[in-house]
FITITI-39670 format. One record per residue (C-alpha): x negated, y negated, z negated. Coordinates in steps of 0.02 Angstrom, whole numbers, padded with zeros to 5 digits, always signed. Each point is the difference from the previous one (the first is absolute). Last residue first. Layout:
REM residues N
XYZ/...
END
This chain:
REM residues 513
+01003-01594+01401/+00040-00052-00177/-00055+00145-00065/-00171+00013+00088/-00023-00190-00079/+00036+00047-00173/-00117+00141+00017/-00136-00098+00069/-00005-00136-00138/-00171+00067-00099/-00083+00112+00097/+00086+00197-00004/-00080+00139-00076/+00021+00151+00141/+00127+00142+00030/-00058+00170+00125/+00084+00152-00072/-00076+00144+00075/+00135+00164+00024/+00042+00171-00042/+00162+00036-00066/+00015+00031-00130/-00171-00051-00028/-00092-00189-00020/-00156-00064+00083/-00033-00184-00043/-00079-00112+00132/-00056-00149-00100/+00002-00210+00059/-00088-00156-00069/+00025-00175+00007/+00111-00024+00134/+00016-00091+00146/+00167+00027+00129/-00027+00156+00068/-00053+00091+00144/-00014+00220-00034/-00111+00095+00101/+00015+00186-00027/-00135+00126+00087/+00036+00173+00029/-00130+00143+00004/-00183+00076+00025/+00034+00037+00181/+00100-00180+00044/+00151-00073-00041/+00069-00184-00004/+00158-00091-00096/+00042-00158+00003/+00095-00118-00145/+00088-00142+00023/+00036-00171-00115/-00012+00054-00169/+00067-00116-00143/+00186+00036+00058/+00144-00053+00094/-00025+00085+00159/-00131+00137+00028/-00076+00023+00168/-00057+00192+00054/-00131+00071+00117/-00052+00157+00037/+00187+00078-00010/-00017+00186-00107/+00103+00122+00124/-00129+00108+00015/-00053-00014-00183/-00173-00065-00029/-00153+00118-00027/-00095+00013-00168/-00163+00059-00041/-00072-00152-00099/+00143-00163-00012/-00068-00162+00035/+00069-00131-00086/-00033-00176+00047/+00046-00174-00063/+00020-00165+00077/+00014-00167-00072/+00068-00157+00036/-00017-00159+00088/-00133-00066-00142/-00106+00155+00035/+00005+00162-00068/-00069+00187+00025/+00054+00160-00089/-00053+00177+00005/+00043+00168-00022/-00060+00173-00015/+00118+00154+00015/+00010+00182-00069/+00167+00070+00047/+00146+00090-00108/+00140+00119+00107/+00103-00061+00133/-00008-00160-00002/+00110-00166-00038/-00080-00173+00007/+00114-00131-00111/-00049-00183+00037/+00008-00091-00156/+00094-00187-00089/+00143+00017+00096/+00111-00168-00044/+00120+00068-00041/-00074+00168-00029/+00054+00174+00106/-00196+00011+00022/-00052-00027+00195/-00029+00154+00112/-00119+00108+00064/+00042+00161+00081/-00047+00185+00032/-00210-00037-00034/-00047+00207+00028/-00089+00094-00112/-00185+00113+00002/-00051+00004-00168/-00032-00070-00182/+00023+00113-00149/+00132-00049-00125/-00079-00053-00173/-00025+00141-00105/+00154-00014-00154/-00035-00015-00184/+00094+00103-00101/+00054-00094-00179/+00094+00156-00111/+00120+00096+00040/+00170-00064-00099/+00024-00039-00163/-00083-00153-00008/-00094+00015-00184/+00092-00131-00090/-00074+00061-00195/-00148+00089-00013/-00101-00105-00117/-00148-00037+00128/+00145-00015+00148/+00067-00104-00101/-00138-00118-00018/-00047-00015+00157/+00183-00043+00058/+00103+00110+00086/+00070-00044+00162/+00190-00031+00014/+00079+00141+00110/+00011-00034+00205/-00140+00133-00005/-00101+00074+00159/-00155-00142-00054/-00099-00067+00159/-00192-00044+00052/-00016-00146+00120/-00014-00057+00175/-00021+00152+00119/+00185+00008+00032/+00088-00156-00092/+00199+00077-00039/-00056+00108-00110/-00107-00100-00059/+00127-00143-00029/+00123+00115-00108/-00148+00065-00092/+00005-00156-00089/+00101+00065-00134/+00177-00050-00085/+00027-00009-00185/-00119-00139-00036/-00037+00017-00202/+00105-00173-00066/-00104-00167-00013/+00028-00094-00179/-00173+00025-00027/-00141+00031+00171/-00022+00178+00004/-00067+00092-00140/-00177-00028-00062/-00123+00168-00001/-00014+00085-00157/+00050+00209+00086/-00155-00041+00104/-00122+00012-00158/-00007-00145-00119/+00004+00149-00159/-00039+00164+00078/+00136+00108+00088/+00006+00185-00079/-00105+00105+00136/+00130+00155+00065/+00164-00046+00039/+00132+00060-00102/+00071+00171+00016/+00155+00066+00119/-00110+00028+00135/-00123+00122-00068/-00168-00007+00050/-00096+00136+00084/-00101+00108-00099/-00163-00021-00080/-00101+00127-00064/+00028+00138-00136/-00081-00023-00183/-00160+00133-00024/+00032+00105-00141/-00078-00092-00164/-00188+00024-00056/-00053+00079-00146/-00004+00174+00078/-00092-00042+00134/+00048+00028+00193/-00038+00213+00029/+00133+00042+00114/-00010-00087+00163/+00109-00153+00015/+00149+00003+00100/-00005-00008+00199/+00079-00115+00119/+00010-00147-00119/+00170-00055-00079/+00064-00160+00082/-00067-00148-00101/+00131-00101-00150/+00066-00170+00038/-00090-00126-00113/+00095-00105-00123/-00127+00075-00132/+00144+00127-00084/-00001+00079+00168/+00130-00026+00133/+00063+00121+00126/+00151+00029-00124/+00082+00167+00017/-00009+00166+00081/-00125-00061+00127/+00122+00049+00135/+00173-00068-00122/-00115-00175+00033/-00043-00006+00155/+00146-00050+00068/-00029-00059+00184/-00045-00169+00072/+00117-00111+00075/-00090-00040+00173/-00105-00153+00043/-00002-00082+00176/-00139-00009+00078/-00124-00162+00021/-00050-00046+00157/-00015-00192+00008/-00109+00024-00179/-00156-00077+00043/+00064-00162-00010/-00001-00141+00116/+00154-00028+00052/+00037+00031+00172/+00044-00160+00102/+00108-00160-00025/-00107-00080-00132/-00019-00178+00075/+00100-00126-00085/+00123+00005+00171/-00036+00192-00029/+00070-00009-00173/+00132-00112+00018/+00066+00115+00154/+00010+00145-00098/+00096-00065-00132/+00141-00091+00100/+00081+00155+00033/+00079-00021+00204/+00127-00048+00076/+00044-00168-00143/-00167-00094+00078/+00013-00126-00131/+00014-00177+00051/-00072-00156-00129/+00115-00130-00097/-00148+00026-00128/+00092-00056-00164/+00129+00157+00039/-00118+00106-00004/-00103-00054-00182/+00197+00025-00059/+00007+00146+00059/-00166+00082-00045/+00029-00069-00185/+00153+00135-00002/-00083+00140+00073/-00148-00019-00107/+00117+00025-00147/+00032+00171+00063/+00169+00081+00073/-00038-00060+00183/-00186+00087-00004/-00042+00062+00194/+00116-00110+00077/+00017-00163-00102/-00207+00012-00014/-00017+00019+00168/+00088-00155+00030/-00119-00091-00087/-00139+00061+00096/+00074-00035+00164/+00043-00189-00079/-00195-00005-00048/-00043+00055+00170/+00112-00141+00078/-00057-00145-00128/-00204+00028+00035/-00053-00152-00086/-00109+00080-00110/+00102-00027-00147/+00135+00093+00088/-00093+00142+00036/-00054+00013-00195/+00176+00011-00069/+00057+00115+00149/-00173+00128-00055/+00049-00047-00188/+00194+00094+00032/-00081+00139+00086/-00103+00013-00143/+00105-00019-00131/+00104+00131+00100/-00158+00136+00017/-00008-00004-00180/+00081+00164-00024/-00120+00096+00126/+00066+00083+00165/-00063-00119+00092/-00184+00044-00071/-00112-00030+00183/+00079-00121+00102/+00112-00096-00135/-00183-00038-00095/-00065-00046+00161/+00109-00158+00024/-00029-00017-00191/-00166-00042+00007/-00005-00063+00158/+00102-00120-00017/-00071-00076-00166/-00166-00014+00100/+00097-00114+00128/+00066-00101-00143/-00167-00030-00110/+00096-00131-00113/-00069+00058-00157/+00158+00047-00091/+00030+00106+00177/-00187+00093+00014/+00007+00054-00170/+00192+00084+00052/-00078+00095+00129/-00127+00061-00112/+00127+00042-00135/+00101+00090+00142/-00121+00103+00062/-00053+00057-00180/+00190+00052+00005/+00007+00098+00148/-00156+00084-00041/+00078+00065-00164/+00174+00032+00077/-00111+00120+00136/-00098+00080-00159/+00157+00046-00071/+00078+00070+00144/-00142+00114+00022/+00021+00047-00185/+00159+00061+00024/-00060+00106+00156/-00122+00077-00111/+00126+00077-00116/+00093+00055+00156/-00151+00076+00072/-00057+00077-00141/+00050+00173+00003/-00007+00017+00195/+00096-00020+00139/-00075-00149+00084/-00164+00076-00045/-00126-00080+00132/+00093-00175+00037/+00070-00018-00197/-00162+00030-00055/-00086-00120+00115/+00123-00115-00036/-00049-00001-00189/-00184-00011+00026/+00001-00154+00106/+00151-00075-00100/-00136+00021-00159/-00133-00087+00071/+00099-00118+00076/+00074-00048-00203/-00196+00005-00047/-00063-00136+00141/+00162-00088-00076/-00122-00161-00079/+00104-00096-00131/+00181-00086-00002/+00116+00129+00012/-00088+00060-00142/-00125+00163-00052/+00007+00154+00080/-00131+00090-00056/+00136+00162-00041/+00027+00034+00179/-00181+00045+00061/-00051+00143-00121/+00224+00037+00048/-00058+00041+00196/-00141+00090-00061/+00116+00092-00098/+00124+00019+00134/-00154+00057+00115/-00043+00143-00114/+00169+00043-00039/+00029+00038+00172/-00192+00064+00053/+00027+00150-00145/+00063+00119+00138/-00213-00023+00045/-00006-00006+00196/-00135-00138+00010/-00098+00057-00162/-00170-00095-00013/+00082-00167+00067/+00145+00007-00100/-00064+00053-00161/-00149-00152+00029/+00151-00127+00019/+00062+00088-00162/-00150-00034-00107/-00038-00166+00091/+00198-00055-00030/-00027+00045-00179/-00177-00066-00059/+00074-00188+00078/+00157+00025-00110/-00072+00044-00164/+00162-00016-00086/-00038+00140-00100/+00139+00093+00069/-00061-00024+00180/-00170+00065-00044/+00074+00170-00068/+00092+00015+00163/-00180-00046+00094/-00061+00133-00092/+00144+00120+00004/-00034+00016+00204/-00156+00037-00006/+00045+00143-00156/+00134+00090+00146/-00156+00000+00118/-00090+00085-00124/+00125+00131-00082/-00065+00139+00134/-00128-00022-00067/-00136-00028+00162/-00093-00151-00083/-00022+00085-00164/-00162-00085-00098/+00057-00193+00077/+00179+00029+00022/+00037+00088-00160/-00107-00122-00102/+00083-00149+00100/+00195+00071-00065/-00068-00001-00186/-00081-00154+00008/+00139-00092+00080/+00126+00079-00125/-00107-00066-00156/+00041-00156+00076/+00167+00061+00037/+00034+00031-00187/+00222-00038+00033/+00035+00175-00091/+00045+00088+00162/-00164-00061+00106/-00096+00056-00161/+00085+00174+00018/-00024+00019+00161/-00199-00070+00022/-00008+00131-00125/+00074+00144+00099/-00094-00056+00140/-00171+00003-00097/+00034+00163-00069/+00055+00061+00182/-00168-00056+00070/-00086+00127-00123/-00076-00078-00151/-00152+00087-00061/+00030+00159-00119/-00052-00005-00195/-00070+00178-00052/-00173-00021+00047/+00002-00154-00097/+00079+00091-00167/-00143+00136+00006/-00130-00143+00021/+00074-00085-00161/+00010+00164-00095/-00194+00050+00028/-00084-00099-00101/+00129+00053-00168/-00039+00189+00037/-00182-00030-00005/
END
């Protein structure tokens, strides 16, 4: 009798699992590198414990435990689900980094699909945007730069597909929008330097010498610089010396406005504090993983015996570490070099953005950019603030002060200086006796002493009037025929730059009159 009863004596002495068991254990395996053990763990607490006061900290170690298996897809829905079920979670930093990071490490080549290197910019901008303060803003910022060289550069091998196949115009494009939307990126002088190559084999000499002289401006102490001039001074073409050349090629090719990207109000990224001496120590874990703010309230009393004290959560990480996921064989960090035998450009293209409102995104550093793979490693990190990308200037009421003809012999633009930046619409008609175009500028009113009517000697343009009404003033500038012409709105000060693509011959015969 005594032997049948010990078995349901020793049953009604074992205790279920409370939701700190299962915590505890999800811990420890989460510690010792078992995350699939770690899963189970943290879903048994969630599932029979959904009001723990450990459950929403388990949520979050599931997708965590995902993204060290390498199970990328499990991750981001883990932690995409953490962000939606806990909008004001203090966890939503690292959450979003490690979303951001899910994304990162699918990179593959230059060459292959980027749907995963937007991915990732998405995610890392938006962390940057909400915690521009934060813990991993700076770390995130890095990898935002990343991402832009990695765009840049699958924008470049398309661009330069569309070249060995003779597809000019597309070829353009390419790397006419490249220069809009990653200036700031090291290959942005190979493809300045393509855009003039490409220009020229359309038959468009005068935008390929703009383009070429962009090159000598923006990147004098790069090869590029030195196969600009002598691609220059085969063209016998003008350059328009008052103003950068750069933001006239593009909007002659047609990418004189905003950029498209989502990031035109990005915020500049302060240093972040030490963290480190706070957490008394390394933030890091032995699993490459910072470790969790402590939770609000310890464990009750009562955990099991057999089972270890319950680890502390993450904290913040610590600045002086390495960055968190160890780069995968043909990740980013892989990526070809610029073109061999071509030195790193050690000027920036921010000079033209500045100088373009509304035009393109700009880099605050006259310092040579890093290249991908340093900025992997470490090494050439800009020491000053990092990239800030400036709102374009918002359009209002301004007055027209004066128009005038570019200090170029001969003038190759009509300068329109304002008040503050416009919005305008413009238009161009031709006929065999010339050609006529029209810029009418929104919510603007002409100086007083603005003449209505002005002839211009020794030039391509022939007269320009000027007309108001309620909705604003209306520019009308005769010419000589061209091919094409762009209004480009530059700062400091404010003012439309009207220049044009020439016909073939009409140049040389302004300059002789």
């Amino acid at each position: 009798m005594a032997f049948a009863l010990l078995p349901a004596a020793a049953c009604s002495l074992r205790q279920k699992p409370t939701g700190e068991n299962y915590y505890a254990q999800g811990q420890l395996d989460f510690a010792t590198k078992e995350y699939k053990a770690a899963i189970e763990n943290y879903q048994n607490l969630i599932d029979k414990f959904p009001f723990s006061p450990y459950a929403e900290d388990a949520e979050m170690k599931i997708g965590l435990a995902h993204y060290q298996q390498k199970d990328y897809a499990e991750a981001i829905g883990a932690l995409d689900d953490f962000q939606r079920m806990h909008p004001t979670s203090k966890n939503l930093e690292l959450v979003t980094y490690y979303i951001g990071l899910s994304y990162y490490d699918q990179i593959g080549r230059e060459d292959q699909d980027q749907g995963k290197t937007v991915a990732a910019l998405k995610r890392f901008q938006e962390l940057e945007q909400r915690f521009p303060e934060g813990d991993f803003a700076e770390l995130a910022h890095e990898k935002v730069l990343v991402c832009r060289e990695m765009l840049a550069r699958n924008e470049m091998v398309v661009g330069n597909y569309y070249y060995q196949r003779a597809n000019f115009r597309a070829a353009e494009s390419r790397f006419a929008e490249l220069l809009q939307k990653y200036p700031e990126t090291p290959v942005a002088p190979d493809a300045l330097f393509e855009l003039g190559i490409s220009l020229e084999k359309e038959g468009k000499r005068y935008s390929a010498a703009q383009a070429f002289a962009a090159v000598e401006k923006h990147f004098p102490n790069t090869g590029y610089a030195k196969k600009a001039r002598t691609e220059l001074a085969k063209l016998h073409q003008p350059i328009d010396t008052e103003e950068d050349p750069l933001p006239l090629v593009l909007a002659e090719t047609g990418y004189g406005g905003n950029p498209d990207d989502s990031n035109a109000d990005k915020v500049v990224v302060r240093q972040r504090s030490d963290v480190a001496s706070a957490a008394g120590g390394s933030a890091y874990g032995s699993d490459g993983l910072p470790v969790l703010n402590p939770p609000s309230s310890p464990p009750a009393a009562g955990a099991r015996a057999s089972l270890p004290d319950i680890p502390p959560m993450m904290h913040a990480p610590d600045a002086s570490q390495p960055d968190l996921p160890n780069q995968k064989p043909g990740g980013p960090d892989m990526m070809r070099a610029p073109a061999p035998g071509l030195p790193a450009p050690t000027g920036s293209i921010a000079g033209a953005a500045a100088a373009q409102a509304r035009a393109m995104t700009g880099a605050a550093s006259s310092a040579s950019e890093p290249s991908l793979h340093e900025m992997e490693s470490g090494a050439g990190a800009p020491a000053s603030a990092p990239l800030s990308l400036s709102e374009p200037p918002t359009a209002g009421p301004a007055t027209l002060k004066t128009i005038r003809l570019s200090s170029n012999n001969p003038p190759l633009s009509v300068v329109l200086e304002l008040s503050g930046p416009v919005s305008f619409d413009k238009n161009l008609q031709s006929n065999s006796g010339g050609s006529t175009a029209t810029v009418v500028l929104k919510d603007v009113t002409p100086d007083s002493a603005l003449q209505t009517h002005l002839v211009f000697d020794k030039s391509i343009f022939k007269d320009c009037s000027v007309t108001s009404s309620k909705s604003g003033t209306t520019v009308t500038l005769n010419m000589q025929p061209v091919a094409h012409f762009a209004v480009v709105p530059l700062e400091g000060p404010p003012r439309l730059l009207v220049t044009f693509t020439p016909q073939t011959g009409t140049l040389k015969t302004s300059a002789a009159n």
